[in-house]
Backbone as CSV, one residue per row, in Angstrom:
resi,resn,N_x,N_y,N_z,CA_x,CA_y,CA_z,C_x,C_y,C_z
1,UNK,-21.675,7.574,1.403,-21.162,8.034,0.133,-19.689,8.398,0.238
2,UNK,-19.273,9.120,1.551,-17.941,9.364,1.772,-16.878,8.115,1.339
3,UNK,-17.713,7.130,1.906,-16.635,5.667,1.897,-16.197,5.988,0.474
4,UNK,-17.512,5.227,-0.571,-16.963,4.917,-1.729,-16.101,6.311,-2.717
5,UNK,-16.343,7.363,-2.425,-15.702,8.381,-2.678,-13.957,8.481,-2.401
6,UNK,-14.114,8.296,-1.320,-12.586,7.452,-0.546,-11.763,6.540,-1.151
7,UNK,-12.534,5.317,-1.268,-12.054,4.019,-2.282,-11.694,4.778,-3.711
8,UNK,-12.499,5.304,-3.874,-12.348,5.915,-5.562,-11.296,6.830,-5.962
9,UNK,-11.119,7.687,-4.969,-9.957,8.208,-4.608,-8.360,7.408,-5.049
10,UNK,-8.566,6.326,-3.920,-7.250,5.383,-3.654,-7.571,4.900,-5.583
11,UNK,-8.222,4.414,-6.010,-8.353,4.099,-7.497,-7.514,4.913,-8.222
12,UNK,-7.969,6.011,-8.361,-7.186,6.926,-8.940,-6.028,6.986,-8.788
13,UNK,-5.726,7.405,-7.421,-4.372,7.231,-7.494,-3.459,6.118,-8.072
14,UNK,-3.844,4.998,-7.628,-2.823,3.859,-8.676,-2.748,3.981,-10.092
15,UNK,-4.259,4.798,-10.500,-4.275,5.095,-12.126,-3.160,6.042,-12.333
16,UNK,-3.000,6.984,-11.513,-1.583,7.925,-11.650,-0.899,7.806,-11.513
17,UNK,-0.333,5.922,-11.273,1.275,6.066,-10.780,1.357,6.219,-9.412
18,UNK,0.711,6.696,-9.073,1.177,7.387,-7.386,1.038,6.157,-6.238
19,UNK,1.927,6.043,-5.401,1.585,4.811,-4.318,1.188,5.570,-2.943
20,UNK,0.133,5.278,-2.436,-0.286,5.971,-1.048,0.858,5.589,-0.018
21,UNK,0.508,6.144,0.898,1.383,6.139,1.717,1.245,5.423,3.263
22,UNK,1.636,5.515,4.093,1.598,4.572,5.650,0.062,5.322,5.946
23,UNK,-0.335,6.185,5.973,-1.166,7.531,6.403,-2.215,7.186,5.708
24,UNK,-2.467,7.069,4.639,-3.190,6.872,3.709,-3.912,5.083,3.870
25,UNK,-3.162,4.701,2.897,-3.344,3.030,3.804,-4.289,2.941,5.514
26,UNK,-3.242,3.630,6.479,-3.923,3.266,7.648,-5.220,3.934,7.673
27,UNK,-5.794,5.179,7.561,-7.008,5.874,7.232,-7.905,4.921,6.713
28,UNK,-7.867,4.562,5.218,-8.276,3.685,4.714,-8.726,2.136,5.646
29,UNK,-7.479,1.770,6.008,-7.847,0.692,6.872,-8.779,0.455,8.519
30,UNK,-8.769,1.617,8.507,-9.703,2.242,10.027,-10.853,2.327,9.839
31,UNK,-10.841,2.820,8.063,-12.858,3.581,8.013,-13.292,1.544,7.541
32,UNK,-12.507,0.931,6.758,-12.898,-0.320,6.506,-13.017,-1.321,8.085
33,UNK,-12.769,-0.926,8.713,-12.392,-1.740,10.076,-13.589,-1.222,10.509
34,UNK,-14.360,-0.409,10.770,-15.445,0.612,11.376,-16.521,-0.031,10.548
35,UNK,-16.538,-0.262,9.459,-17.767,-0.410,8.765,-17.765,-1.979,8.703
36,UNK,-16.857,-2.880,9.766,-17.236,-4.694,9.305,-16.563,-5.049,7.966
37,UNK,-15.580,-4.214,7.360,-14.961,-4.923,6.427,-13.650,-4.790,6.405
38,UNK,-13.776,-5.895,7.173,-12.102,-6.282,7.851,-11.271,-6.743,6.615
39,UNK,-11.987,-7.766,6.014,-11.460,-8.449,4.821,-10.468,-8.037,3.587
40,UNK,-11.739,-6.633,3.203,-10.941,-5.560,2.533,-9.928,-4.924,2.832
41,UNK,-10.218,-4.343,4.371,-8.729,-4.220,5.149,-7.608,-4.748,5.182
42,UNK,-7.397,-6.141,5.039,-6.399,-6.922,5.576,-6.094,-6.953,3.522
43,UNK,-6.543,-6.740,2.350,-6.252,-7.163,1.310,-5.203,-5.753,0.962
44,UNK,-6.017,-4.063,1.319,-5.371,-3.693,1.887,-3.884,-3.560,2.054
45,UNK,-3.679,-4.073,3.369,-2.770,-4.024,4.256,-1.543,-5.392,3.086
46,UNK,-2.460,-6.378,2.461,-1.246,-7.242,1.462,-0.988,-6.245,0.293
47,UNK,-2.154,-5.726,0.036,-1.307,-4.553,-1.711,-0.248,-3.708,-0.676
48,UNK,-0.377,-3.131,0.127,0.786,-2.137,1.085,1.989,-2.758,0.995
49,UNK,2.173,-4.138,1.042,3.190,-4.744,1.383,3.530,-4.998,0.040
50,UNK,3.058,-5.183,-0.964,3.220,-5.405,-2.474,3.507,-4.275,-3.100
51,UNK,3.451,-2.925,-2.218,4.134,-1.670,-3.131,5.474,-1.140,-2.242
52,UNK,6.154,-2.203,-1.110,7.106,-1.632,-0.490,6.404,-0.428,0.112
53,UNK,5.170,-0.444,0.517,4.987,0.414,2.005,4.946,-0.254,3.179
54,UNK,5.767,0.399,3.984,6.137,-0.238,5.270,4.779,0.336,6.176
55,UNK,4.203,-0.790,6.904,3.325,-0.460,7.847,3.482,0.035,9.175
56,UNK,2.706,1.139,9.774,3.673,1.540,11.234,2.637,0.558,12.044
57,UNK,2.995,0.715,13.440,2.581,0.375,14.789,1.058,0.458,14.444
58,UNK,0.642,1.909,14.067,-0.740,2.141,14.240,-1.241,1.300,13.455
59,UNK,-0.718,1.218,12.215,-1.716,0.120,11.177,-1.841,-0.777,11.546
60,UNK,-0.587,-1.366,12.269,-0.763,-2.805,12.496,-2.265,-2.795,13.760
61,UNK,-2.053,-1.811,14.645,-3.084,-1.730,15.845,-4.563,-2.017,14.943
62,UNK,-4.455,-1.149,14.541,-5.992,-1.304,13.394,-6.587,-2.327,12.958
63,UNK,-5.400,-2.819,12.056,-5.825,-4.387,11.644,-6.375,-5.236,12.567
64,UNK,-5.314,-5.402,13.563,-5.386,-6.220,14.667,-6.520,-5.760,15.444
65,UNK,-7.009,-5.070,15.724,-8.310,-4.604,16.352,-9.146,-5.043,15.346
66,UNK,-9.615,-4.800,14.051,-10.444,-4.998,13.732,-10.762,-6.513,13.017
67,UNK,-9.546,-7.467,13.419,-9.474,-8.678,13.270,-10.167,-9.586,14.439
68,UNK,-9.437,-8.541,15.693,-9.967,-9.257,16.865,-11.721,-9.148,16.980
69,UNK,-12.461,-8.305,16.508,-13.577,-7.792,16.529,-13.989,-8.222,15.623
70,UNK,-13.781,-9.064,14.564,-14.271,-9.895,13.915,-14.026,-11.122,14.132
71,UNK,-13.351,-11.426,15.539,-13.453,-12.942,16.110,-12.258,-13.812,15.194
72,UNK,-11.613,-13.248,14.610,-10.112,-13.334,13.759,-9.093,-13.479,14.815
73,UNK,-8.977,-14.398,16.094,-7.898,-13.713,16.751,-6.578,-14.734,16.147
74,UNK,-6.638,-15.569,15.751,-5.135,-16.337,14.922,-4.852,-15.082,13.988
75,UNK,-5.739,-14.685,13.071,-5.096,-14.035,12.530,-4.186,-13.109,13.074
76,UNK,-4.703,-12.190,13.695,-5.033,-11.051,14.834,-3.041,-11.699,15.318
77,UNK,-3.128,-12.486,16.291,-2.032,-12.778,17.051,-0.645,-13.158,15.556
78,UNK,-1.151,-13.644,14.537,0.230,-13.241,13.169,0.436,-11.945,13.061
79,UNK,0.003,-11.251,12.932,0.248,-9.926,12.797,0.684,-9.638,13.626
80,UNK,0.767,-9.650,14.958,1.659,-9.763,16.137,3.246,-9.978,15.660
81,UNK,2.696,-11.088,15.022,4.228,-11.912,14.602,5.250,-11.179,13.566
82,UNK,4.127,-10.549,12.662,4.805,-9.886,11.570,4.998,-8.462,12.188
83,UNK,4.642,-7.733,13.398,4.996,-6.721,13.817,6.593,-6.717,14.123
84,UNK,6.964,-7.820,14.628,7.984,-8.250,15.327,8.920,-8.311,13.958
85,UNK,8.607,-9.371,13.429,9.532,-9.696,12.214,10.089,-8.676,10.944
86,UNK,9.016,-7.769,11.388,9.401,-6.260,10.544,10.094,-5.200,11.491
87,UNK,10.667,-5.882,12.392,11.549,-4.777,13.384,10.758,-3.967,14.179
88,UNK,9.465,-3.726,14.303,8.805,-2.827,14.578,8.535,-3.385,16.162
89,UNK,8.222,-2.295,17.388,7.920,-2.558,18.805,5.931,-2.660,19.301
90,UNK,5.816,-3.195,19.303,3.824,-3.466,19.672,4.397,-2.550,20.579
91,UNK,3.006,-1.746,20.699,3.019,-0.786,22.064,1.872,-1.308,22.845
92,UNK,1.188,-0.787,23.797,0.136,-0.867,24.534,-0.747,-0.902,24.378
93,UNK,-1.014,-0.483,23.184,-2.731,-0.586,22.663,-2.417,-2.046,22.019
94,UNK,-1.510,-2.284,20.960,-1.633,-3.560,20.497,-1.849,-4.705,21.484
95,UNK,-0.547,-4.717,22.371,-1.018,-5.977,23.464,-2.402,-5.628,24.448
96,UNK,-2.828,-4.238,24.680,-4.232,-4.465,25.457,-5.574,-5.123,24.372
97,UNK,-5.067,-4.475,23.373,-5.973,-5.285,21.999,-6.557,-6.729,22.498
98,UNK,-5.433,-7.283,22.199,-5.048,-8.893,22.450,-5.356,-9.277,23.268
99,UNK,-5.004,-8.429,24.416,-5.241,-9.029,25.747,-6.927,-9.319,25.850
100,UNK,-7.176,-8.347,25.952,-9.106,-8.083,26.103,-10.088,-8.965,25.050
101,UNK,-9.234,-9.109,24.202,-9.880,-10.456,22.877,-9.832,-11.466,23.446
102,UNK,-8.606,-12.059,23.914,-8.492,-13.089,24.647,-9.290,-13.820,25.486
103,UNK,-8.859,-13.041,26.419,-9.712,-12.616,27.999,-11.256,-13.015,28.004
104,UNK,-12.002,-12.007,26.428,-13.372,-12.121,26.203,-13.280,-13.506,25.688
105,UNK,-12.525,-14.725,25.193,-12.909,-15.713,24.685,-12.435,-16.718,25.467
106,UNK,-12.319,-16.511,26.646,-11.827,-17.052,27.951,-10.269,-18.165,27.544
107,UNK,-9.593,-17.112,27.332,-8.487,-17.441,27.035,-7.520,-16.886,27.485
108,UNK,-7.141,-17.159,28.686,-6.845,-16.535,30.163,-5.490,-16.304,30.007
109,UNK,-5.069,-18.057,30.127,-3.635,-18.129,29.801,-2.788,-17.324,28.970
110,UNK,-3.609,-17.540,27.471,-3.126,-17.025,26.676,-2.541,-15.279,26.751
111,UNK,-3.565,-14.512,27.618,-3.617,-13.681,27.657,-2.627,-13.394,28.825
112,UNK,-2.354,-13.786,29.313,-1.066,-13.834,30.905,-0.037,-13.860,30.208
113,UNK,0.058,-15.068,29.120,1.367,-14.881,28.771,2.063,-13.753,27.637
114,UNK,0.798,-13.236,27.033,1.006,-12.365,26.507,1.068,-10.693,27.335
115,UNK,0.422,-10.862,28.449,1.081,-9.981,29.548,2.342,-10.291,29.592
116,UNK,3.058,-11.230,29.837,4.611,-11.607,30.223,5.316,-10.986,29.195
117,UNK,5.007,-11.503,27.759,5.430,-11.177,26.637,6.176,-9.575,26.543
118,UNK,4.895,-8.543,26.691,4.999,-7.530,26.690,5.989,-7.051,27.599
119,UNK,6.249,-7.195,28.778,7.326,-7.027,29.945,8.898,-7.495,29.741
120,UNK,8.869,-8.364,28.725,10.026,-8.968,28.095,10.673,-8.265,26.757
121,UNK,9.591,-7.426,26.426,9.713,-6.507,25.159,9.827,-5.372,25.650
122,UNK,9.795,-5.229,27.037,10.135,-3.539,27.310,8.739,-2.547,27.458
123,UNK,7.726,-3.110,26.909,6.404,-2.448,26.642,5.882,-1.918,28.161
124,UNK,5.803,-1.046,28.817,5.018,-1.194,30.241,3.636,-0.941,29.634
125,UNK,3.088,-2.143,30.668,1.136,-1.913,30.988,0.940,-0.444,31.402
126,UNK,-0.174,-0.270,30.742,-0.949,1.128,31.568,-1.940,0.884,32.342
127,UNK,-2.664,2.104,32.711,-3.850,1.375,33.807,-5.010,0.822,33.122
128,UNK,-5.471,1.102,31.797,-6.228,-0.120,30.903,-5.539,-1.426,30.472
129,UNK,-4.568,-1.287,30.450,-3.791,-2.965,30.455,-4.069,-3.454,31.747
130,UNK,-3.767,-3.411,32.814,-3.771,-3.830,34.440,-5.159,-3.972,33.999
131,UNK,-6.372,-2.891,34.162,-7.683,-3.111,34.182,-8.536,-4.321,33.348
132,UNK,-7.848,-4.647,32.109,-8.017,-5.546,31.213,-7.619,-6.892,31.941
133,UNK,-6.022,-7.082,32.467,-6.257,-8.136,33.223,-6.791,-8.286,34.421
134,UNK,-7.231,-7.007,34.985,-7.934,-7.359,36.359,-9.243,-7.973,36.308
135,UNK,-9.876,-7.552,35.491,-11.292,-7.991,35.262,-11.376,-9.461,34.722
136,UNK,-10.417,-9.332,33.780,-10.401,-11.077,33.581,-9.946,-11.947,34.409
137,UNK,-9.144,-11.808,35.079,-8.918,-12.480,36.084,-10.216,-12.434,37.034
138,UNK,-10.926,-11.719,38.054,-11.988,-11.675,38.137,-12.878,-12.033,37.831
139,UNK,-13.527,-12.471,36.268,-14.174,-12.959,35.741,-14.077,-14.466,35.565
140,UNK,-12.681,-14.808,35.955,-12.479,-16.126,35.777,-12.518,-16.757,37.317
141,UNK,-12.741,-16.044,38.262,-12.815,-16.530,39.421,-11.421,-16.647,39.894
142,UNK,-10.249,-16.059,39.532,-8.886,-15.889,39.717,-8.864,-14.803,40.678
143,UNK,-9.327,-14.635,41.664,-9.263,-13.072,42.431,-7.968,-13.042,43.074
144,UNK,-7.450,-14.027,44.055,-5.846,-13.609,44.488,-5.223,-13.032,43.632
145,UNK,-5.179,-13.312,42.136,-4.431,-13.174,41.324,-4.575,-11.843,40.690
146,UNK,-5.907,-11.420,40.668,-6.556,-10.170,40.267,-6.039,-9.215,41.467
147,UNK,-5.990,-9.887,42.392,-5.444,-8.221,43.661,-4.166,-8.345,43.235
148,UNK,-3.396,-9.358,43.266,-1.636,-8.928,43.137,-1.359,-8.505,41.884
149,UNK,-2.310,-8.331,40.787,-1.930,-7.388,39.735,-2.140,-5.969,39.986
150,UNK,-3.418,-5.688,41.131,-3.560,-4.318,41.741,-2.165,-3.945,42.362
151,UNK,-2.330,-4.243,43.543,-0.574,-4.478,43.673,0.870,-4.148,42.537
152,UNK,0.620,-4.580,41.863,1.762,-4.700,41.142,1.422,-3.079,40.422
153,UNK,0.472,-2.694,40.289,-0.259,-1.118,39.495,0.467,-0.329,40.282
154,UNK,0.365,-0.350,41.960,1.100,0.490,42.571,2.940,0.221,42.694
155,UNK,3.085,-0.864,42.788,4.711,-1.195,42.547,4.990,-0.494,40.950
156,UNK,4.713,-0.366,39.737,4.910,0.318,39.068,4.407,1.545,38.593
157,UNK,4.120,2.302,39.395,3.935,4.103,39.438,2.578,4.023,39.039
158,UNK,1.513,3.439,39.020,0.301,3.494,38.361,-0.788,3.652,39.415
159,UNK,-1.594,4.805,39.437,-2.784,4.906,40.182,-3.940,4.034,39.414
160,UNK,-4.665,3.041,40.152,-5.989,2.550,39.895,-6.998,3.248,39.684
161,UNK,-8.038,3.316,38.893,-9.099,3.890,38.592,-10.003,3.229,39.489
162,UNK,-11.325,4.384,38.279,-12.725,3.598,39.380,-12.624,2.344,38.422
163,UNK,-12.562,2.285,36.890,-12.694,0.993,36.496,-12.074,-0.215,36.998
164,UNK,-10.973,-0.156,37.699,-10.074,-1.054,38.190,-10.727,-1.374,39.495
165,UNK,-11.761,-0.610,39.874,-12.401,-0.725,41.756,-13.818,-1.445,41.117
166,UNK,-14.200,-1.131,40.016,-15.761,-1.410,39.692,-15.488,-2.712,39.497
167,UNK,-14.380,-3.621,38.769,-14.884,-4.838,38.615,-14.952,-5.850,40.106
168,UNK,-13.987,-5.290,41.034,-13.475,-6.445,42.393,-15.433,-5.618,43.100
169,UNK,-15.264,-4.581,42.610,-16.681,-4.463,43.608,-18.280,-5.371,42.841
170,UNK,-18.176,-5.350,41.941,-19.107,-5.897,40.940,-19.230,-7.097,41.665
171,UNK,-17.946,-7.965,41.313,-17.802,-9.321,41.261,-17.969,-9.855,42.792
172,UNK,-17.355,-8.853,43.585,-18.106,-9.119,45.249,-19.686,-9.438,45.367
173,UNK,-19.933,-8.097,45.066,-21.210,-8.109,45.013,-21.941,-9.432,44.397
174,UNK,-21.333,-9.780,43.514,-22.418,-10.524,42.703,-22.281,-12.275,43.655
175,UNK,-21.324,-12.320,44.478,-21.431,-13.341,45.497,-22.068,-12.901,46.943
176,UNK,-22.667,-12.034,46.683,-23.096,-11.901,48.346,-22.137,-11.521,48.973
């Protein structure tokens, strides 16, 4: 009941003249992203842009998460595009977003180079970015490649987790 109470809300307000705001919008676009209605989200996110509200980082994260999670990743990776083209910087959640969508649709490459991407934009990986590509790499049977990203965790100030130990131990394991 909250939802449609919510929606009804945002109704009103346009009945008053009033235009919501970055805050508002993104809220909105989170509880629609949560409940499988991405669609509405992303229509959304076009009226935002049709009242001169500028979208931040987070909205865009939102969308893009809940695009990727609806198996949307073209879309998912434009919005990327339009992050950029609106001046705005993807942070770490956006490219681990991506990355881990990828990754899950064995789209390896794609996802490497969008590791690169991020390093070229200034963005540093955290230890769920590294962990995101460690496992995929791993999963793809890429393991040299999966340790010298461990490696590279400690060349840039980053302690490894257990998640970062659970997948090389998993994936051992699971060869004998």
């Amino acid at each position: 009941m909250a939802f449609e109470e919510a929606m009804s809300l945002l109704e009103e307000m346009y009945d008053n003249g009033l235009n919501p705001n970055v805050v508002t919008y993104g809220t909105l676009m989170n509880l629609l992203c949560k409940r499988n209605k991405v669609e509405e989200a992303v229509t959304l996110h076009q009226k935002m842009g049709k009242i001169g509200c500028q979208p931040s980082v987070v909205t865009y994260n939102t969308l893009i998460d809940g695009l990727c999670k609806d198996g949307r990743i073209k879309e998912a990776r434009a919005l990327l595009g339009e992050v950029y083209h609106n001046g705005l910087n993807p942070n770490v959640v956006t490219y681990s977003t991506l990355m881990n969508t990828l990754f899950q649709r064995n789209m390896v490459e794609e996802s490497l180079a969008l590791h690169k991407e991020m390093g070229k934009r200034g963005c540093q990986p955290d230890v769920v970015t590294y962990n995101t590509l460690i496992n995929g790499l791993y999963d793809g049977g890429r393991i040299e490649e999966a340790v010298s990203l461990m490696g590279d965790m400690y060349h840039n100030g980053l302690k490894p987790d257990v998640v970062t130990y659970d997948t090389p131990i998993n994936v051992l394991c699971k060869r004998n």
